[in-house]
N, C-alpha and C positions, 0 to 999 in steps of 0.2 A: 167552619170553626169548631162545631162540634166534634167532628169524624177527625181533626187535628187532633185535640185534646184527649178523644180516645185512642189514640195511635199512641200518643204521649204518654197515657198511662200505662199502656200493656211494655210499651217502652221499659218506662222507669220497675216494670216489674221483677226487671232481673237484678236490679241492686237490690229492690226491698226483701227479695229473695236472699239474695248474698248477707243482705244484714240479719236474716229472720231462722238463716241456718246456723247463726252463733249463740242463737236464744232458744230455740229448738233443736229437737232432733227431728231428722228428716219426715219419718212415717208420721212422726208426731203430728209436725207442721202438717202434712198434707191433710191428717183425719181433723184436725181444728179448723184449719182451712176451709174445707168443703162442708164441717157443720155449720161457719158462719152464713156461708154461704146461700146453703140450704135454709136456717133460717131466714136468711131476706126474704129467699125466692116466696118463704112461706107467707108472709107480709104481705107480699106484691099479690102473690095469687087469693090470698083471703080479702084483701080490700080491692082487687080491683078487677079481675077474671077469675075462673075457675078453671079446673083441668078437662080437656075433653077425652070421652074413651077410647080405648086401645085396643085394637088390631091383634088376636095371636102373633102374628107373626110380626107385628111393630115392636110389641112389646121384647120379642127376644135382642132384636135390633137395637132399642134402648140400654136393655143390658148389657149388649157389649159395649155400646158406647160407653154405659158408665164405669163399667170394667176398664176399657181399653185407652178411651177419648179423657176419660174424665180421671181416673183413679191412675192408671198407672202415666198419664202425661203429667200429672202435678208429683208425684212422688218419684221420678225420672227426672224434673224439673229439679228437685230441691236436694235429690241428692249428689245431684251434676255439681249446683252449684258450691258444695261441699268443698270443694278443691277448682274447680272450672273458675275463671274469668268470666265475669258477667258480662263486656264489652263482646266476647270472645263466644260466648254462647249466644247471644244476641244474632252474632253474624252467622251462627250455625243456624240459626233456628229460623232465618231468613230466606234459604231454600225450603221452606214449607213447599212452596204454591210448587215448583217444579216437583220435588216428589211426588205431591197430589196429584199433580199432572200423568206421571207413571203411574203410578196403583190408578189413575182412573181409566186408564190404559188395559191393567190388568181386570180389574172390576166392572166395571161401566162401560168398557171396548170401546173405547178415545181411541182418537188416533196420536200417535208417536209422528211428532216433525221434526225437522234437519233443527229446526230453531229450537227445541227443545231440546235436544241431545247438545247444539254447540252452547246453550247459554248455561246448561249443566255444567261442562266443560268449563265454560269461565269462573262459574260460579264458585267451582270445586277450585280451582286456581286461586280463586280470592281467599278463600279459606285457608289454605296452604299458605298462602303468602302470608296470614295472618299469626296462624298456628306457629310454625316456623322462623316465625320473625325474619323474614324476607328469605326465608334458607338456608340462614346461618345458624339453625338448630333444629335439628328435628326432635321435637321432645312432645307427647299427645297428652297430656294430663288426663287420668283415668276418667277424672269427671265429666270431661269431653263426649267417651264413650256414651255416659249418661244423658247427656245433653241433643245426643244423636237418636237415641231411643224417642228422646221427648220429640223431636221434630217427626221421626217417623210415626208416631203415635197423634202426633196432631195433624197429622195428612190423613189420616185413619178417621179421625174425629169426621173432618172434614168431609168424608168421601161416606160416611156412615149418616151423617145431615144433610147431605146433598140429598142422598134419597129418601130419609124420612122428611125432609119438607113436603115431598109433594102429598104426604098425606096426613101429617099430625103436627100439628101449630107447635112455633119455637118454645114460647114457656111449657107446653106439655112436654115437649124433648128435652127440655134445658131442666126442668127440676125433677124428672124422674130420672134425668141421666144422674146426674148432680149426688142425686139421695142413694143412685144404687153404686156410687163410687164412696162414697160417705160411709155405707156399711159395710163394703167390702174391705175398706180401707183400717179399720177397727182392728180385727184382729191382728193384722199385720204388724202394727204395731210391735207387738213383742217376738214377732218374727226377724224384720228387719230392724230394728232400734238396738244396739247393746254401748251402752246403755241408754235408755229412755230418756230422757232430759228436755225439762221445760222449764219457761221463761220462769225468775221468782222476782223479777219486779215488776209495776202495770206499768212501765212504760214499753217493756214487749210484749203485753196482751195488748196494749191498746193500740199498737204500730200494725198487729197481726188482725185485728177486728177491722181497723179504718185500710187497709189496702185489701183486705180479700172482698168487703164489701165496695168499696171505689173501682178495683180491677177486674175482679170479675163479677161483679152487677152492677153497678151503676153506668161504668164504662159501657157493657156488652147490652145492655138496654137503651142506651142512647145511639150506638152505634145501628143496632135493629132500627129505632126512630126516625135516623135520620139519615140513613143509608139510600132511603128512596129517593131524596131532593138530590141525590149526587150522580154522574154522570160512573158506569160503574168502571172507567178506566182512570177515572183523576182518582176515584177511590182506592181503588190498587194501589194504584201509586203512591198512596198517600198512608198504606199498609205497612211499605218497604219501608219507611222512616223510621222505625220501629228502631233499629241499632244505632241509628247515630240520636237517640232518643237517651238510650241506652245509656250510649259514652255521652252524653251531659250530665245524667244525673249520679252518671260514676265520678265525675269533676266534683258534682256539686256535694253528692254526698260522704263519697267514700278518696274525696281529695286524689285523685285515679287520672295520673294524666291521659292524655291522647296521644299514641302515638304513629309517627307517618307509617308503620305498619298496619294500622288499623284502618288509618283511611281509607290508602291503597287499596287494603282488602275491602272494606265494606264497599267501593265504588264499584270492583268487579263481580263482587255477588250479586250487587244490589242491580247494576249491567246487567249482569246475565240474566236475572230473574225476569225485571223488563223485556229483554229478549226472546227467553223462550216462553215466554205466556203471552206476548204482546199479537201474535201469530192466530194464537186460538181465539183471543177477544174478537179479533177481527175476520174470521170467518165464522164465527156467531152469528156479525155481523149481518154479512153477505147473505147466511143463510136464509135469517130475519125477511129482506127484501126479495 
């Protein structure tokens, strides 16, 4: 029920997103963002652990994460959804685990299977179906492009945590990443922003406080909690929900029908995804015994 509910939020993040880009501006949203953020974490960690120390060479690791994982996936995130469809990035951003599967191919020397190369294939099929509206347009909304970055950058995340787990506890990774995407994020600001624009009523300060802390802490701490009672392939599975998450809270919130393009598509991403990871879970497995 838990690891639902957080699927559900990370879900619903791409409308709060779509709504949070008309009250901000993009670089803006990300550096408020991740200071919310970073105060929780600071919360959590003063009342309830401490940070352990760091590794030269973790610590540069960290950095990129917070550079790469954390700063530029959220600012790629909100500029995508600038123009992008949030149903429509949702499904992009659903071939995560498959790309993470290549780069750990390229990084970590995984091996590449038939099942990951054809469920690629579907998956990239679903997309197109989606993008295209069955093929009867080929038109890519720039913000696409952005939204393709975010997905490559959160396989990046991914494959940069996989290895720092085995040596430095998730809150010490998750708030120094956090903080060094936080500060990087600062200047930027008046880099990418023209012009700078922020919310002037508090009902978008306080839509932007209650989802950066629900989405990404409260969620991704409950999820950490209770990821161990779960079997890790219902979990997976239970990852992939994430877009048709998506298109509910695009019904509910932003009155955003559904349409049998979207379905179509999200059932052959979501296909393929199953597909070509379901292979690797299972000689895990094997290897286990």
């Amino acid at each position: 029920m838990w690891l639902t509910l957080c699927v559900a939020a990370w879900g619903s993040n791409f409308v709060f997103g779509k709504i949070l880009v008309d009250e901000f501006s993009p670089a803006v949203l990300t550096s408020l963002r991740l200071l919310f953020i970073v105060l929780f974490l600071s919360i959590i960690v003063l009342t309830k652990q401490g940070l352990h120390k760091i590794a030269l060479r973790d610590m540069g690791l960290i950095v990129l994460l917070g550079i790469v994982g954390v700063f530029f996936n959220q600012l790629t995130f909100f500029e995508g959804l600038v123009t992008a469809d949030s149903t429509t990035s949702a499904l992009i951003l659903a071939m995560s685990p498959i790309v993470t599967g290549f780069l750990a191919a390229v990084f970590l020397k995984e091996s590449i299977t038939v099942r990951m190369v054809l469920g690629a294939v579907i998956a990239i099929t679903g997309i197109y179906f989606v993008v295209t509206k069955g093929g009867a347009a080929i038109h890519f909304e720039p913000g696409l492009w952005w939204i393709v970055a975010t997905m490559v950058t959160f396989a990046i995340l991914i494959i940069i945590t996989r290895v720092l787990s085995q040596r430095v506890s998730p809150m010490t990774t998750t708030f120094y990443s956090n903080l060094t995407g936080l500060i990087v994020s600062i200047p930027v600001i008046f880099i990418m922003d023209d012009p700078v624009s922020v919310s002037s009523d508090w009902q978008g300060w306080s839509f932007l406080i209650v989802t950066a802390i629900i989405v990404h802490g409260l969620a991704t701490l409950l999820w950490n909690q209770n990821i161990r009672y779960a079997d890790a392939s219902k979990a997976g599975i239970l990852s992939n929900l994430e877009p048709f998450a998506a298109m509910l809270m695009g019904v509910i919130l932003l009155q955003k029908p559904i349409t049998i393009y979207e379905i179509t598509g999200s059932l052959l991403i979501v296909g393929g995804v199953l597909f070509a990871t379901y292979q690797r879970r299972a000689r895990r497995l094997r290897r286990r015994q």
